[in-house]
C-alpha positions as CSV (number, residue, x, y, z in Angstrom):
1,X,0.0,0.0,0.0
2,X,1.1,3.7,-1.0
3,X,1.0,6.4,1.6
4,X,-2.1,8.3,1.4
5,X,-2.8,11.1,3.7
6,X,-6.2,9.8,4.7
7,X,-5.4,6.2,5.2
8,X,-2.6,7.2,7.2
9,X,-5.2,9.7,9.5
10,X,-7.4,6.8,10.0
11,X,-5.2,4.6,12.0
12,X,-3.6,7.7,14.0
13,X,-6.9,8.5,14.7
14,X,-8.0,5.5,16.3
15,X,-4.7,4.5,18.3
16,X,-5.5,6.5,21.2
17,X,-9.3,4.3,21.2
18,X,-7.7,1.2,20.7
19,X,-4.6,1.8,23.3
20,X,-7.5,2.7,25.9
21,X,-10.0,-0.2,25.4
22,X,-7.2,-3.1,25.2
23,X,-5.6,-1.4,28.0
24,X,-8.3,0.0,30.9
25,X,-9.0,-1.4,33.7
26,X,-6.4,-4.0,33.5
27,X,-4.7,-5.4,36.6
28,X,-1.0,-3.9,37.6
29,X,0.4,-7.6,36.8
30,X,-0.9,-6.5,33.3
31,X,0.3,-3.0,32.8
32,X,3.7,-3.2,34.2
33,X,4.6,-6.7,32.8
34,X,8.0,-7.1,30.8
35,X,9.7,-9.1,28.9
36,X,12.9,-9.0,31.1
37,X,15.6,-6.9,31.8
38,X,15.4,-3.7,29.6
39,X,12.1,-4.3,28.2
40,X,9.7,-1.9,28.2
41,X,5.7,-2.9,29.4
42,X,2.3,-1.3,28.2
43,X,3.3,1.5,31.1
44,X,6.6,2.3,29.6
45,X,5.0,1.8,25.8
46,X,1.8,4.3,26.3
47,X,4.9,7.2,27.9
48,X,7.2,6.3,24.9
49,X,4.1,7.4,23.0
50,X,3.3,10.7,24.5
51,X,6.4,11.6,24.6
52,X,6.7,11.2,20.6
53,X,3.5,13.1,20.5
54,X,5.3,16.0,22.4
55,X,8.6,15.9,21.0
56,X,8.4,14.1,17.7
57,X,6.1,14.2,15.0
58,X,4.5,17.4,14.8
59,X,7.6,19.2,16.0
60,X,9.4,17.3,13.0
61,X,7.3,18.0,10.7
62,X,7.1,22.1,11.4
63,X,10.5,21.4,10.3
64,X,9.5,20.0,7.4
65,X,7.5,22.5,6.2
66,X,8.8,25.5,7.2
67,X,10.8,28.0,5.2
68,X,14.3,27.6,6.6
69,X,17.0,26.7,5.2
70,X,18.3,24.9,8.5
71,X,15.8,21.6,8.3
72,X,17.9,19.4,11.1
73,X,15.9,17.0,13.5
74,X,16.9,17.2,17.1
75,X,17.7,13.8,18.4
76,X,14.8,12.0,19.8
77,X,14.9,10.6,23.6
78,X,13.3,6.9,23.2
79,X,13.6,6.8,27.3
80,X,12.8,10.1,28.2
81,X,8.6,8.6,29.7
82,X,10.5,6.8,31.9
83,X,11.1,10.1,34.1
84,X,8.0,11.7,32.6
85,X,5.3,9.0,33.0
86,X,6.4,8.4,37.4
87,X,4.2,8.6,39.6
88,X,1.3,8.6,37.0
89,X,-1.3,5.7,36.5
90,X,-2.1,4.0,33.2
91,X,-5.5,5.7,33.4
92,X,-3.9,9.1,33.1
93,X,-1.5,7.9,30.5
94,X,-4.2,7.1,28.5
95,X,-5.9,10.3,28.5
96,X,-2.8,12.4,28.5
97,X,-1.9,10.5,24.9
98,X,-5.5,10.6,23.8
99,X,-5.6,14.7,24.2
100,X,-2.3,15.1,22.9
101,X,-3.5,12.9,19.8
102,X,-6.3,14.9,19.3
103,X,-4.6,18.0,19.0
104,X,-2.2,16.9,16.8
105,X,-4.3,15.3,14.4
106,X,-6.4,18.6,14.8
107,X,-3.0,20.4,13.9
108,X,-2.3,18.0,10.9
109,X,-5.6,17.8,9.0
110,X,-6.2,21.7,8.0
111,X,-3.0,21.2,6.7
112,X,-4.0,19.3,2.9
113,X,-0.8,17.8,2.7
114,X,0.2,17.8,-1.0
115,X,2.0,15.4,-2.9
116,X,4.9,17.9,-3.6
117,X,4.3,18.3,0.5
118,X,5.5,15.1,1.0
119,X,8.4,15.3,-0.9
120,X,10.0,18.1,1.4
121,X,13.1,16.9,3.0
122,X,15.1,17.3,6.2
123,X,18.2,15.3,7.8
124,X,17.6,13.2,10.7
125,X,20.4,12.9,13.4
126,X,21.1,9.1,13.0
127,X,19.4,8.9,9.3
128,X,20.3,11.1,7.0
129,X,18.0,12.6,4.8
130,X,14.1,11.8,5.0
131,X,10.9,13.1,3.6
132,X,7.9,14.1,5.1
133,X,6.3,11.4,3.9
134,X,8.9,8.9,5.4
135,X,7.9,10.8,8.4
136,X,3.7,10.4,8.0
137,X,4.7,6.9,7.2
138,X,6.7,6.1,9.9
139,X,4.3,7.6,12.1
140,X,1.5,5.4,11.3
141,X,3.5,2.6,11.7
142,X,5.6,3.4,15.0
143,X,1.8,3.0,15.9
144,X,1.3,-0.5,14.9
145,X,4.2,-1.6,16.3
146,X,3.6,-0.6,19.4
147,X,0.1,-2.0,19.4
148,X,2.0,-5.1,18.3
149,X,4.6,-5.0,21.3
150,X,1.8,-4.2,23.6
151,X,0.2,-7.7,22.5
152,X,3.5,-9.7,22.6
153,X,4.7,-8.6,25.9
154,X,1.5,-9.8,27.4
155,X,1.1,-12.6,25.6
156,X,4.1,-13.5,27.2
157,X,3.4,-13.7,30.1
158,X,1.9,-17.1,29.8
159,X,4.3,-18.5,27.7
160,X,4.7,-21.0,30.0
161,X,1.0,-21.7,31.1
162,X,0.5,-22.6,27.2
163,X,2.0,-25.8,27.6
164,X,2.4,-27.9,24.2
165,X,0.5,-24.6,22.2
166,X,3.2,-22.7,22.5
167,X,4.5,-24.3,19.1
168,X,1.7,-22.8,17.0
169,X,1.5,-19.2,18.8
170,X,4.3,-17.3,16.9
171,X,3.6,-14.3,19.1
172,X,5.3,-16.0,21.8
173,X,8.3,-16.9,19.9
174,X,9.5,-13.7,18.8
């Protein structure tokens, strides 16, 4: 599938809804699960999220579109909701990340970004060179993915309750 502005809005539209139905109301055992030592649970995932939402996407792509000549990324902090999210519960996460969402996309969409939009560059730190639509794109799926981590980290958790099914569940053998 090509990137399409539209088709990219409709799953950054609905992560925030999907993050806090899979996720509310769930037991701590749940929410601050792991994989082991320097893996991140649903906790950890839902702050990594808001902090992109803060510091990422919409900041990168102002850069993106604006005039200067100067279009340089500053490096992104993938630990910085580790300090941000303490002391805060998965209930607040989940709202913090759905308003910041909300006003992003509400930022984004009065936008019309254009095909010759899209083809805007600026370097990234560790990259090189990207467009804005490697940007859009990566957005969309940095949101999958994390859905998809979400799932495997808890379905690991009874990895070893499975017993012989194991075998045939591929989620738990990645």
């Amino acid at each position: 599938m090509e990137y399409e502005f539209y088709k990219a809005l409709e799953i950054l539209e609905q992560t925030p809804n999907t993050l806090k139905q899979f996720l509310s109301n769930l037991s701590d055992e749940w929410i601050f699960c792991n994989e082991g030592e320097d893996t991140w649970s649903a906790f950890d995932i839902v702050g990594h999220l808001i902090h992109g939402e803060k510091t990422d996407w919409i900041p990168r792509l102002k850069i993106m579109l604006n005039d200067s000549e100067t279009k340089t990324f500053e490096p992104f902090d993938r630990f910085a909701q580790f300090e941000e999210s303490e002391g805060k519960t998965m209930t607040q996460l989940l709202d913090e990340f759905s308003e910041l969402r909300k006003q992003n996309i509400s930022f984004l969409k009065p936008l019309n970004i254009s095909e010759k939009d899209v083809a805007k560059k600026a370097i990234h730190p560790s990259l090189g060179e990207v467009t804005l639509k490697n940007l859009l794109s990566t957005w969309v799926v940095h949101d999958l993915g994390h859905i998809a981590q979400i799932s495997r980290v808890m379905a690991k958790q009874y990895k070893n309750e499975v017993g012989p099914w194991a075998a045939y569940l591929s989620v738990l053998n990645k």
